[in-house]
Backbone of each chain as ProteinMPNN parsed JSONL, in Angstrom:
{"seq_chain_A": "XXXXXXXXXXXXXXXXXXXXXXXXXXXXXXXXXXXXXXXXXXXXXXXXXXXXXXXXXXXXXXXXXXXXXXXXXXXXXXXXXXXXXXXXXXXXXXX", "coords_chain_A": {"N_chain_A": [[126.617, -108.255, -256.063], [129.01, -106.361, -256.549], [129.336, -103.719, -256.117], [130.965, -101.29, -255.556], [130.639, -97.664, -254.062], [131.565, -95.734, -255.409], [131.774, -97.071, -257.999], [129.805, -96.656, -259.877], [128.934, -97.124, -262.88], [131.352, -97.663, -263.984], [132.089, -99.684, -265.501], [131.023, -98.867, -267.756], [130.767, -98.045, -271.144], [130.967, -94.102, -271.125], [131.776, -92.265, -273.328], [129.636, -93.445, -274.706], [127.438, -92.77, -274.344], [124.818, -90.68, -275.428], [124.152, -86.254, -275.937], [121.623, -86.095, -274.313], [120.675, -88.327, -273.045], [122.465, -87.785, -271.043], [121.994, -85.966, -270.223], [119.212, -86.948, -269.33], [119.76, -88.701, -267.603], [121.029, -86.82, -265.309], [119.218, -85.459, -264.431], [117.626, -88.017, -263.589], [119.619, -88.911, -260.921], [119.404, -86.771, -259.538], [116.528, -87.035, -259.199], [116.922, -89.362, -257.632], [118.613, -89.059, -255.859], [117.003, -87.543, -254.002], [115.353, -89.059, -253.461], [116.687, -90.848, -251.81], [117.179, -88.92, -249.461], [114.757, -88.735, -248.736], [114.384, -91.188, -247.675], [116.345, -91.745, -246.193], [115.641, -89.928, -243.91], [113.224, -91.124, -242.877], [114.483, -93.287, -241.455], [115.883, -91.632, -239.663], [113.44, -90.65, -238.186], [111.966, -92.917, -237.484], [113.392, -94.168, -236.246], [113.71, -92.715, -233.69], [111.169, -91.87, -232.993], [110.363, -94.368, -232.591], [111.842, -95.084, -230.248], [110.446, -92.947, -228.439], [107.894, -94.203, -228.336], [107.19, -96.941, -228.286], [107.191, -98.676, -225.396], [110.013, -99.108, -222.865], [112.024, -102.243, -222.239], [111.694, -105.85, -222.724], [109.883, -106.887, -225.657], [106.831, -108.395, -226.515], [104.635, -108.419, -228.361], [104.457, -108.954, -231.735], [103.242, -106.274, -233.543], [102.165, -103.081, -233.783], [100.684, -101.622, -230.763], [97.061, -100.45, -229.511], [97.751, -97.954, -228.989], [100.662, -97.443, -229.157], [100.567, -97.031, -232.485], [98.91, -94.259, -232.965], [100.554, -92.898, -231.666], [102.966, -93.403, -233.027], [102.176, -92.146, -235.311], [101.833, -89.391, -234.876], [103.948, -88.364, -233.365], [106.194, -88.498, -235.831], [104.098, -86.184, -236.942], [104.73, -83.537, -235.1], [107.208, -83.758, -234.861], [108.076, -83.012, -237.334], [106.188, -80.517, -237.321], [108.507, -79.443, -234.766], [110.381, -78.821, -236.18], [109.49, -76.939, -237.977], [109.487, -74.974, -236.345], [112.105, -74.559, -235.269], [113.326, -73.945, -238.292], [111.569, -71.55, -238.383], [112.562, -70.284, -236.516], [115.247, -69.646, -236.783], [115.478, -68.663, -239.06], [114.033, -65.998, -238.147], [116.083, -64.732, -236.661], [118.152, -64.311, -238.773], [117.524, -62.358, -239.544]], "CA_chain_A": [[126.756, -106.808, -255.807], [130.314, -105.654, -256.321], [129.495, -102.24, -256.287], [131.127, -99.802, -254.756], [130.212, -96.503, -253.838], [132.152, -94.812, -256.325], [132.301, -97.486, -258.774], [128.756, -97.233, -260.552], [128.963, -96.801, -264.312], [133.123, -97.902, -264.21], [131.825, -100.588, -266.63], [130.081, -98.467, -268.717], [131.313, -96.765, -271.69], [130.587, -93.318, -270.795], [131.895, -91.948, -274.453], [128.261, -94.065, -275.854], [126.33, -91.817, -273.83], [124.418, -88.946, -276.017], [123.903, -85.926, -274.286], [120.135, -86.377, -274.264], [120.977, -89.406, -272.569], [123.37, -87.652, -270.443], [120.812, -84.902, -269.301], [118.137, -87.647, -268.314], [120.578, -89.184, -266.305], [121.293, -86.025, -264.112], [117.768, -85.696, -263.477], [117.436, -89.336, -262.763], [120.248, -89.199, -259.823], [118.679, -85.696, -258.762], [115.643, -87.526, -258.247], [117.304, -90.678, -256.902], [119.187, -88.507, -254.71], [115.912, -86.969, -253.023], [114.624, -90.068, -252.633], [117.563, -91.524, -250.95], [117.298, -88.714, -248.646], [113.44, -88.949, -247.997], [114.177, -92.659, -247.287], [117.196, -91.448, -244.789], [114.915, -88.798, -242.537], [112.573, -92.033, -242.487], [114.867, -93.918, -240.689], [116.078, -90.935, -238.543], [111.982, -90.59, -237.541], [111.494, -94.155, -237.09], [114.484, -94.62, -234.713], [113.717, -91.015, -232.708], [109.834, -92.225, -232.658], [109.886, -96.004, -231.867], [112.182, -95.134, -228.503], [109.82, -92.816, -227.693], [106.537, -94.834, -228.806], [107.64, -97.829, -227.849], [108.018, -98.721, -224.125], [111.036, -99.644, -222.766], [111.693, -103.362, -221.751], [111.342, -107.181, -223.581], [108.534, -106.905, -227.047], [105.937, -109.824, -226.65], [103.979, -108.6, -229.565], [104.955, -108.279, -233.03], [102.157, -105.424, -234.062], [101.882, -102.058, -232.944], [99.048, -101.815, -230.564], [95.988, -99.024, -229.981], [98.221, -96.585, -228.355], [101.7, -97.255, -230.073], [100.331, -96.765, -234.043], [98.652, -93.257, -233.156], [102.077, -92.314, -230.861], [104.36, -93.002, -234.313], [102.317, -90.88, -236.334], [101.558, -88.358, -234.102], [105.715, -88.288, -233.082], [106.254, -87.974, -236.99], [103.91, -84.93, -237.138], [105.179, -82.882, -233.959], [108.87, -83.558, -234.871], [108.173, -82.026, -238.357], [106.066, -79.293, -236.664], [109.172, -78.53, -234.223], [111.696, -78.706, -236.945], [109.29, -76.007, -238.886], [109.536, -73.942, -235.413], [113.474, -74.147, -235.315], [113.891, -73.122, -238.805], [111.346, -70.054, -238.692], [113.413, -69.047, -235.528], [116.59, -69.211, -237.167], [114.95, -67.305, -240.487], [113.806, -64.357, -237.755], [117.347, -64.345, -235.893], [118.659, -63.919, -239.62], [116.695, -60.829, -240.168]], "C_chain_A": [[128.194, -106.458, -255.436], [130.658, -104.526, -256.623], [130.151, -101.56, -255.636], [130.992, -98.756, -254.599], [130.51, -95.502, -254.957], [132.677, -95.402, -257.753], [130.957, -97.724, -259.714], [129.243, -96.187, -262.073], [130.619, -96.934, -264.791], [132.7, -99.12, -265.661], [131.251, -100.588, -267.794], [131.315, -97.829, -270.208], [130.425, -95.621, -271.893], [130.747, -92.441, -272.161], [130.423, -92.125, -275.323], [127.354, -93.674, -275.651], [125.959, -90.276, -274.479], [124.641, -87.835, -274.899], [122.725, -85.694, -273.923], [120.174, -87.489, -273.261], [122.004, -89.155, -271.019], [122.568, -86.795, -269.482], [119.898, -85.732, -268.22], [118.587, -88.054, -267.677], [120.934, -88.243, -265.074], [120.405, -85.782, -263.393], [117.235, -86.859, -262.876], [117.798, -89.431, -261.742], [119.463, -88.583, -259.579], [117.609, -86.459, -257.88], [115.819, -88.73, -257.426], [117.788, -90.3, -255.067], [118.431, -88.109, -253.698], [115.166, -87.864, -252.423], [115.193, -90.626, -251.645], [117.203, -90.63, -249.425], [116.1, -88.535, -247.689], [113.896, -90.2, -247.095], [115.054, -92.315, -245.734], [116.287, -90.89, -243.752], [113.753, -90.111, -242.289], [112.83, -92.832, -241.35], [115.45, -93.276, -239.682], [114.677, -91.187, -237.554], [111.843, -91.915, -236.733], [112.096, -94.298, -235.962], [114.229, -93.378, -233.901], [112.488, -91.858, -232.287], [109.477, -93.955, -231.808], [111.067, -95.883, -230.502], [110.996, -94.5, -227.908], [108.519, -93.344, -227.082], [106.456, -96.516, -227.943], [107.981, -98.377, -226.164], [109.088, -99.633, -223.921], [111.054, -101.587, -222.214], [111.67, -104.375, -223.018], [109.692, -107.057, -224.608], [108.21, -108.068, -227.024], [105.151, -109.521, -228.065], [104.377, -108.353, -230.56], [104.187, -107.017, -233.937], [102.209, -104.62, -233.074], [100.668, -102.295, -232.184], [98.052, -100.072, -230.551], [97.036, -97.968, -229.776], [99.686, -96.627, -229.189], [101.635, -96.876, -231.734], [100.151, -95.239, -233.871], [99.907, -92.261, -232.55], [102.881, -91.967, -232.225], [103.642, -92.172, -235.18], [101.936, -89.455, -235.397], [103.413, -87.838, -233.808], [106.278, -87.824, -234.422], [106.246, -86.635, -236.821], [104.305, -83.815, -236.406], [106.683, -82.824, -233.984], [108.875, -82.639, -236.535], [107.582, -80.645, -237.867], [107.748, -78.676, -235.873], [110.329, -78.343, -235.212], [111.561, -77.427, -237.594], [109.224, -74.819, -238.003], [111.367, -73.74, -235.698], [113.359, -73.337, -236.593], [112.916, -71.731, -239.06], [111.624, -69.083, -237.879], [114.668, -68.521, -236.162], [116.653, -68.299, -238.544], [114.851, -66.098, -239.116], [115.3, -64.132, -237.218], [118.381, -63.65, -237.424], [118.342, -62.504, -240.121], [117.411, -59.858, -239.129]], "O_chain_A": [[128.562, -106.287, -254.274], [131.699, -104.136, -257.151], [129.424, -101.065, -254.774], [131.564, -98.408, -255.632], [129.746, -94.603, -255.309], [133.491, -94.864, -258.503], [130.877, -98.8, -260.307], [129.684, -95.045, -262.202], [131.049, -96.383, -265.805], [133.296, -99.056, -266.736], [130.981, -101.479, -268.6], [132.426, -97.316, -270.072], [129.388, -95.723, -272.547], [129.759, -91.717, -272.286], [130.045, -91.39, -276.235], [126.347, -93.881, -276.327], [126.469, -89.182, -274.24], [125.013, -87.959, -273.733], [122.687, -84.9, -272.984], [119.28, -87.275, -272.442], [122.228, -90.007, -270.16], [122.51, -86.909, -268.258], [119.746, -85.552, -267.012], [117.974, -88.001, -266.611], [121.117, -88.736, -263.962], [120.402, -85.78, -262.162], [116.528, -86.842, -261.868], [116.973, -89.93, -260.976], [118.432, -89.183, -259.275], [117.553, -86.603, -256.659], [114.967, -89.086, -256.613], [117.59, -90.743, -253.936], [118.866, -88.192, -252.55], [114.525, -87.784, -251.375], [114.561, -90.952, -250.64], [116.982, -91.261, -248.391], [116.127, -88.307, -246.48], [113.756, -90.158, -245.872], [114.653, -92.515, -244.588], [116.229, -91.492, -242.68], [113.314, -89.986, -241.146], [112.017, -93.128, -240.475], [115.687, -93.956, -238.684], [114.724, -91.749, -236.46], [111.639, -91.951, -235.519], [111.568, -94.509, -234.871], [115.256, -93.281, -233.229], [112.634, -92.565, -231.291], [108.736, -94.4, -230.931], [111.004, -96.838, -229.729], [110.401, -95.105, -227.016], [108.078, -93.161, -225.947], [105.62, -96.913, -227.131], [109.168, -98.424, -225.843], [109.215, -100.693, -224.534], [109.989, -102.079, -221.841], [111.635, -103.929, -224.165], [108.576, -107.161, -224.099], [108.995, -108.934, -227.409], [105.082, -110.453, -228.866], [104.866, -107.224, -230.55], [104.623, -106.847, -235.075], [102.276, -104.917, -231.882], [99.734, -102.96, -232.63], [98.223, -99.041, -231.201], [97.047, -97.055, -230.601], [99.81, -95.681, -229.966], [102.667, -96.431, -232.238], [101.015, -94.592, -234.462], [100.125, -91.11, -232.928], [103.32, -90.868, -232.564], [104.313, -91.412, -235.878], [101.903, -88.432, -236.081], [103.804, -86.761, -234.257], [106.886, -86.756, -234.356], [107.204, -85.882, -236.647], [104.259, -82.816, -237.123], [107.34, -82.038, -233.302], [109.664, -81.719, -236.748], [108.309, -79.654, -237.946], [108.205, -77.615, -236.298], [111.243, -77.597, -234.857], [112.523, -76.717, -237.884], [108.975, -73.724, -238.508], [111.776, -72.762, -236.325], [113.279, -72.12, -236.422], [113.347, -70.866, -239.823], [111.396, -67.875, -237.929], [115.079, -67.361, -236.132], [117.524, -67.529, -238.947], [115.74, -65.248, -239.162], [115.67, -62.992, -237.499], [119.172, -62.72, -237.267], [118.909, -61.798, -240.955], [117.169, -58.651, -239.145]]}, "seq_chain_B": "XXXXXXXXXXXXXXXXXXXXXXXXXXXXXXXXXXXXXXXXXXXXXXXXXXXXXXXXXXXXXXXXXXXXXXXXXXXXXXXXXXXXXXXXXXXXXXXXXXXX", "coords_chain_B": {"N_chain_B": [[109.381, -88.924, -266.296], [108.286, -90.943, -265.383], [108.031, -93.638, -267.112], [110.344, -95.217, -266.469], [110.17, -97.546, -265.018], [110.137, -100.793, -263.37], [110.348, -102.213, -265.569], [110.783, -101.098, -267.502], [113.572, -100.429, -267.215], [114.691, -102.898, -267.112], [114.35, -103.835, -270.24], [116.577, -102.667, -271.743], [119.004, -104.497, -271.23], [121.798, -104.014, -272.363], [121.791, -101.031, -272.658], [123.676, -98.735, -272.195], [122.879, -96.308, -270.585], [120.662, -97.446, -269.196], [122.097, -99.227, -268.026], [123.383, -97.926, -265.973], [121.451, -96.366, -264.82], [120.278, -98.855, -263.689], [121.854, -99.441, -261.459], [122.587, -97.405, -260.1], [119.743, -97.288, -258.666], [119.932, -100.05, -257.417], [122.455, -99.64, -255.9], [121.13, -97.986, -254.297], [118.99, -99.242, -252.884], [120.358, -100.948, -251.871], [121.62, -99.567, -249.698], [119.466, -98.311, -248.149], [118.372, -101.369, -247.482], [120.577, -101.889, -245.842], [120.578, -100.261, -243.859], [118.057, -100.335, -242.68], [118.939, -102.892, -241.176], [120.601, -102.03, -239.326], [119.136, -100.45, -237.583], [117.467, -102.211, -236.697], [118.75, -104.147, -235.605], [120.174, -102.608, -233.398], [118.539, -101.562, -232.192], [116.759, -103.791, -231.326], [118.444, -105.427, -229.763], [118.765, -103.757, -227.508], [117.048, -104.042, -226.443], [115.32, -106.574, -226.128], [117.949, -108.255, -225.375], [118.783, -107.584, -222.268], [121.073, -108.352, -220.454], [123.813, -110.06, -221.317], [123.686, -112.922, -221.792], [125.162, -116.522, -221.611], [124.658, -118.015, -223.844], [122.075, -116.854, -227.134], [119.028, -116.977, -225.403], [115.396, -118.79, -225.389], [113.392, -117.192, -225.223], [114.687, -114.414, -226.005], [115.184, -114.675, -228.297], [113.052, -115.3, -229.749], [111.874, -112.79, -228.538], [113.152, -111.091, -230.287], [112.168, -111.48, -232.805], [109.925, -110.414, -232.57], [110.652, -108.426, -232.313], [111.417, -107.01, -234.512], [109.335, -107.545, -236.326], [107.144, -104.756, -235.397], [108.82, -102.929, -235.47], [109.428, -103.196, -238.096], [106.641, -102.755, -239.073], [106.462, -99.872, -237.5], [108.365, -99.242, -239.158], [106.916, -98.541, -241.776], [104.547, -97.298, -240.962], [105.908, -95.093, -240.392], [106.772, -94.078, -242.426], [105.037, -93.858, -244.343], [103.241, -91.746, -243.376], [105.006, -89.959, -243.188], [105.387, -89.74, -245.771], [103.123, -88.233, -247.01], [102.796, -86.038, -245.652], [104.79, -84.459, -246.395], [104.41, -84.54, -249.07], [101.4, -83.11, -248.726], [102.31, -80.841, -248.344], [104.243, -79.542, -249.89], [102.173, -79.67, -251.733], [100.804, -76.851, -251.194], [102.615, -75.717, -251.493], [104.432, -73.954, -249.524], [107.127, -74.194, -247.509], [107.91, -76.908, -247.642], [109.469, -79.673, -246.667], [111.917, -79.423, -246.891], [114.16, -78.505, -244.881], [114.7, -81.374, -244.031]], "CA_chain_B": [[110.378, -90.171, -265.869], [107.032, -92.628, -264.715], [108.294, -94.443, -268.153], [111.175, -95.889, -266.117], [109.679, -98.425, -264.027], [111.188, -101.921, -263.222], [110.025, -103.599, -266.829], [111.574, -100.241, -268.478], [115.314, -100.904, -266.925], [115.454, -104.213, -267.648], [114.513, -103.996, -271.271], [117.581, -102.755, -272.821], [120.026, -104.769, -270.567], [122.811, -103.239, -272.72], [121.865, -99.759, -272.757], [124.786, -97.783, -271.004], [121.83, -95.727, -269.902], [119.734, -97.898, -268.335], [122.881, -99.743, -266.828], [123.648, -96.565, -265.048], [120.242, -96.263, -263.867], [119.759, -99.839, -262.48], [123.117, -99.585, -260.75], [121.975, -96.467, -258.999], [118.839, -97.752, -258.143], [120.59, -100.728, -256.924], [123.109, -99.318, -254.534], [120.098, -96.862, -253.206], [117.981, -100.25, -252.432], [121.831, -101.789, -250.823], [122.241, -98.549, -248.831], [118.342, -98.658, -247.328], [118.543, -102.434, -246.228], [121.624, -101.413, -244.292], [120.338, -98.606, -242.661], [117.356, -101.15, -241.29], [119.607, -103.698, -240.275], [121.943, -101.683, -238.566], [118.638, -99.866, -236.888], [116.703, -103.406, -235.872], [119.724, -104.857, -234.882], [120.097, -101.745, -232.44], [117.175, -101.219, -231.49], [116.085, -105.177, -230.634], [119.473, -105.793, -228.899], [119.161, -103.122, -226.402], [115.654, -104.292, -225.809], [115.96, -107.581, -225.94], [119.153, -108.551, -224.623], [119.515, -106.444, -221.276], [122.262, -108.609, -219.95], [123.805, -110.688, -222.6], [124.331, -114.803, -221.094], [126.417, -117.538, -222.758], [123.774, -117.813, -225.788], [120.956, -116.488, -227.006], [117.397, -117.731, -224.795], [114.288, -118.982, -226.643], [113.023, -115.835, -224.953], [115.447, -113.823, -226.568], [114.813, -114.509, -229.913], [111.545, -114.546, -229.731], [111.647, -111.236, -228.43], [113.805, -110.187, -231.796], [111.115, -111.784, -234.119], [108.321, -109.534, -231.987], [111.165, -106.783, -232.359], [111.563, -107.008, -236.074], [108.218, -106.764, -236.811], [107.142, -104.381, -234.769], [109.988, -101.902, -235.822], [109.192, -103.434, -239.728], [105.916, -101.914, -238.999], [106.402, -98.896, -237.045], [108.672, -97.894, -240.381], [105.903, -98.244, -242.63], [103.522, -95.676, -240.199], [106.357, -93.199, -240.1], [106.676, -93.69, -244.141], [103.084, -93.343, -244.608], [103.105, -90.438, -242.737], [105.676, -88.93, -243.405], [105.455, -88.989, -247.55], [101.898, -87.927, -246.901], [103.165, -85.108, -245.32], [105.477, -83.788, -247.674], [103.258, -84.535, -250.464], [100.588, -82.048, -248.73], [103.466, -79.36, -247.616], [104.807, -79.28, -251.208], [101.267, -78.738, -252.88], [100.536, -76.186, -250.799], [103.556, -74.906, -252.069], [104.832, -74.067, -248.335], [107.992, -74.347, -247.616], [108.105, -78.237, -247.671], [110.194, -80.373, -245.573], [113.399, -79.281, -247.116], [114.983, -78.823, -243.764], [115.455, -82.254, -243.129]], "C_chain_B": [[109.436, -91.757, -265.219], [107.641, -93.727, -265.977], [109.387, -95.618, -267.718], [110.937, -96.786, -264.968], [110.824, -99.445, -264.005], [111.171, -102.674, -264.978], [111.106, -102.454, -267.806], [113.039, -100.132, -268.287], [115.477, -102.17, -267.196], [115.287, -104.315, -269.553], [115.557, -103.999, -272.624], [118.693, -103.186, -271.943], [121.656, -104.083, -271.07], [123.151, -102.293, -273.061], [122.802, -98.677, -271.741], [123.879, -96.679, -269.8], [121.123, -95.963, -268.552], [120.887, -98.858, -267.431], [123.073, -98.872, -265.36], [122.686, -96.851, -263.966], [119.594, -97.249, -262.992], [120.938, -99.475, -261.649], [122.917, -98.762, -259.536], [120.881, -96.632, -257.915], [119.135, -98.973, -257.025], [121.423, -100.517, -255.524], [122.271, -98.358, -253.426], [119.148, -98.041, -252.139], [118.912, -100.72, -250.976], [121.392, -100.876, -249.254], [121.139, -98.512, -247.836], [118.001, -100.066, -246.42], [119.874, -102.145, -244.974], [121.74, -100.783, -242.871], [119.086, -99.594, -241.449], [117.823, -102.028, -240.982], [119.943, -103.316, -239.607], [120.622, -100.987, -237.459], [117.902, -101.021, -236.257], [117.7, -104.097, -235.198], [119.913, -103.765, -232.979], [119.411, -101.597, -231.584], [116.568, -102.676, -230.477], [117.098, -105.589, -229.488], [119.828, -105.489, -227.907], [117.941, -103.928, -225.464], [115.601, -106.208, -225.356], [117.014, -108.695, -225.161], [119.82, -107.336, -223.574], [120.372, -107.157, -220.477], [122.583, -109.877, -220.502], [124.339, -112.173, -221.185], [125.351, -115.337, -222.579], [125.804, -117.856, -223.868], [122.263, -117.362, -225.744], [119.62, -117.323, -226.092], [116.529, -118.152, -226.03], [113.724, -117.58, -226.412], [113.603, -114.515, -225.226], [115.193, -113.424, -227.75], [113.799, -114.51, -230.126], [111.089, -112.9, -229.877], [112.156, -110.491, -229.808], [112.793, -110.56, -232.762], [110.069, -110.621, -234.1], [108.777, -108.416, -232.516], [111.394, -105.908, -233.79], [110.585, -106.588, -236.622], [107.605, -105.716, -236.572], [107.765, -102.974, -235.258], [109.514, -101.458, -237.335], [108.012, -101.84, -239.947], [105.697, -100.621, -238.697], [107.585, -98.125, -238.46], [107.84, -97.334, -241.599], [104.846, -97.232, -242.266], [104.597, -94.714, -240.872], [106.682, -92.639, -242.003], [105.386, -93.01, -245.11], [102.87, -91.938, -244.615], [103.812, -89.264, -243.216], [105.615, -88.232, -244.734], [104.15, -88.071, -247.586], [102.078, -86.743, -246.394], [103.664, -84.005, -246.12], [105.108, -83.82, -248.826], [102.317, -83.207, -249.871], [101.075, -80.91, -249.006], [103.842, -78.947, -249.194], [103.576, -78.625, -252.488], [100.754, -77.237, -252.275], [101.802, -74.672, -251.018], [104.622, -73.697, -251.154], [106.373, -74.313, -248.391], [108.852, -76.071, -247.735], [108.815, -78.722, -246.283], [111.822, -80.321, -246.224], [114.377, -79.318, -245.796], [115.695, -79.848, -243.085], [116.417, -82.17, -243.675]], "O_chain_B": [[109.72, -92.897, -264.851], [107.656, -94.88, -265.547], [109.447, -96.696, -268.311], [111.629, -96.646, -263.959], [111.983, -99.27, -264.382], [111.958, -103.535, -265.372], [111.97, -102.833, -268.598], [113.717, -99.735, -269.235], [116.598, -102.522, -267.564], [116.194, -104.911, -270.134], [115.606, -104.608, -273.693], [119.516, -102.287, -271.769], [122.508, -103.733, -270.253], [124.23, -102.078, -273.612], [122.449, -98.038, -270.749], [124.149, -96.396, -268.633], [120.976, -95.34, -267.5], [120.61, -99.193, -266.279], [122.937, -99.149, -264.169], [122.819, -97.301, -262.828], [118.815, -97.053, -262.06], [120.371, -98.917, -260.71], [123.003, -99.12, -258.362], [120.945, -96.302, -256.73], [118.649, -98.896, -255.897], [121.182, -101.017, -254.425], [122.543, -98.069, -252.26], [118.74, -97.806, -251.002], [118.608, -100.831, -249.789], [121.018, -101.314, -248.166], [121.493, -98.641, -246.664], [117.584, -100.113, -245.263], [119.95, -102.208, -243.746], [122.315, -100.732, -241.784], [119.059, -99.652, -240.22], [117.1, -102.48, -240.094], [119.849, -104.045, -238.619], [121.051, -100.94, -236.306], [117.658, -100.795, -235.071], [117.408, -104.655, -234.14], [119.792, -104.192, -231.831], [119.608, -101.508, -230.372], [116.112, -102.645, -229.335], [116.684, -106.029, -228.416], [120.665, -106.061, -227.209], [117.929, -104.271, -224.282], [115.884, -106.744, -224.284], [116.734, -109.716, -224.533], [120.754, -106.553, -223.75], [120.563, -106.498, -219.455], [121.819, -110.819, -220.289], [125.036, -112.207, -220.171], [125.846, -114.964, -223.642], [126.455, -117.977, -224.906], [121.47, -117.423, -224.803], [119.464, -118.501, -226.414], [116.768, -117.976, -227.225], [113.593, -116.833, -227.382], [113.076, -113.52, -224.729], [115.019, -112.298, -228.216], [113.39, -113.591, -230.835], [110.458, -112.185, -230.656], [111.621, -109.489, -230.282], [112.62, -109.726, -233.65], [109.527, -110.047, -235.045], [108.086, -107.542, -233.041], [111.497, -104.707, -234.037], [110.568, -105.566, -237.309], [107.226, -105.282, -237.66], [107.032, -101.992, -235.378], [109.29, -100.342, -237.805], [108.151, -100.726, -240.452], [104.874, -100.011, -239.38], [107.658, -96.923, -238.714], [107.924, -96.263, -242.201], [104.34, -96.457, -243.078], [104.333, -93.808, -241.662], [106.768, -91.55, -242.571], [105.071, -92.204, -245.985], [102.47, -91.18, -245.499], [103.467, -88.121, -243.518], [105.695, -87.037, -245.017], [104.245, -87.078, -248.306], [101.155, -86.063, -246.842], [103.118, -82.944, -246.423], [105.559, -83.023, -249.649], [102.458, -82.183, -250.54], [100.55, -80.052, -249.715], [103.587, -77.783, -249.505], [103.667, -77.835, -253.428], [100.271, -76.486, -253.122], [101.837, -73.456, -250.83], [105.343, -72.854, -251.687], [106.81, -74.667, -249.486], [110.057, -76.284, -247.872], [108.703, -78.238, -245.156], [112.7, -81.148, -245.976], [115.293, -80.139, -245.738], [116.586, -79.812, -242.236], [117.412, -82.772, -243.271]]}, "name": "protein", "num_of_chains": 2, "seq": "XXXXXXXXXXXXXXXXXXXXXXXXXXXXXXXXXXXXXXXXXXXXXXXXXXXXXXXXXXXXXXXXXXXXXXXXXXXXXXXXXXXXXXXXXXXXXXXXXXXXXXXXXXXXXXXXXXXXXXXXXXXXXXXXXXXXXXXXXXXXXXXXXXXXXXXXXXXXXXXXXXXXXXXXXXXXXXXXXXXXXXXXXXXXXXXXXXX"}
């Protein structure tokens, strides 16, 4: 992997690309791109939720237990709830 | 785009196309292990190691194996959850979870 960030398709010739070929590719990133950023807010959640879920201190078990599994999804749903409170405050403040 | 699975990028290894598209795929996979290293490493090290000695304990690392999984797992809930989420929000045709 000697990719770099800004170096994908440097090896390509980009000239051999139709533009049928060129189209499906924009929709490919598009959707690559949305996934990337599902995957990101995953790992925001996870790390927000497993401090709170999680008690503090040395982990003896490797498995969530009864009360930590229903905490992370419950923490999930309540951080998307307040996110869908911020932005329908900041929609009425716009009005 | 379901046509582009893993068997459908490797087939034309010399399709400028499908190079593209593993490459992308590729650095998206890079960019996600990073993100959980850099968050288990964080996360186990605070927990884990609350006052670092001259080398790791057995009780130490232990604790990072417990902390690894543990974490592993608690990303798969909040993935679960979360796509499951935005899958409902989106058919409902709602405003989704664009905000994040």
């Amino acid at each position: 992997m000697d990719l770099g960030g800004s170096s994908i398709g440097s090896n390509v010739d980009l000239s051999k690309i139709s533009e049928r070929d060129k189209q499906e590719l924009q929709q490919f990133v598009l959707n690559e791109s949305q996934k990337a950023r599902i995957q990101s807010s995953i790992h925001g959640l996870t790390d927000t939720c497993f401090r709170k879920c999680i008690p503090a201190g040395t982990i003896k078990k490797g498995a969530l237990d009864k009360y930590e599994e229903p905490c992370m999804r419950q923490c999930v749903d309540r951080f998307l709830d307040a996110n869908m409170v911020v932005l329908k405050e900041l929609e009425r403040l716009r009005q | 785009m379901d046509s582009l699975g893993g068997a459908g990028l490797s087939a034309f290894p010399n399709d400028p196309k499908m190079q593209i598209m593993r490459q992308v795929q590729q650095e998206a996979a890079m960019q996600n292990a990073r993100m959980l290293v850099e968050k288990l490493n964080e996360h186990c090290f605070e927990r884990c190691v609350p006052k670092p000695g001259t080398s790791l304990s057995k009780g130490e690392e232990g604790c990072f194996t417990s902390c690894m999984e543990k974490y592993m797992q608690a990303w798969n809930t909040v993935s679960k959850q979360y796509v499951a989420r935005i899958q409902r929000e989106s058919q409902q045709g709602a405003l989704g979870a664009g905000g994040l």
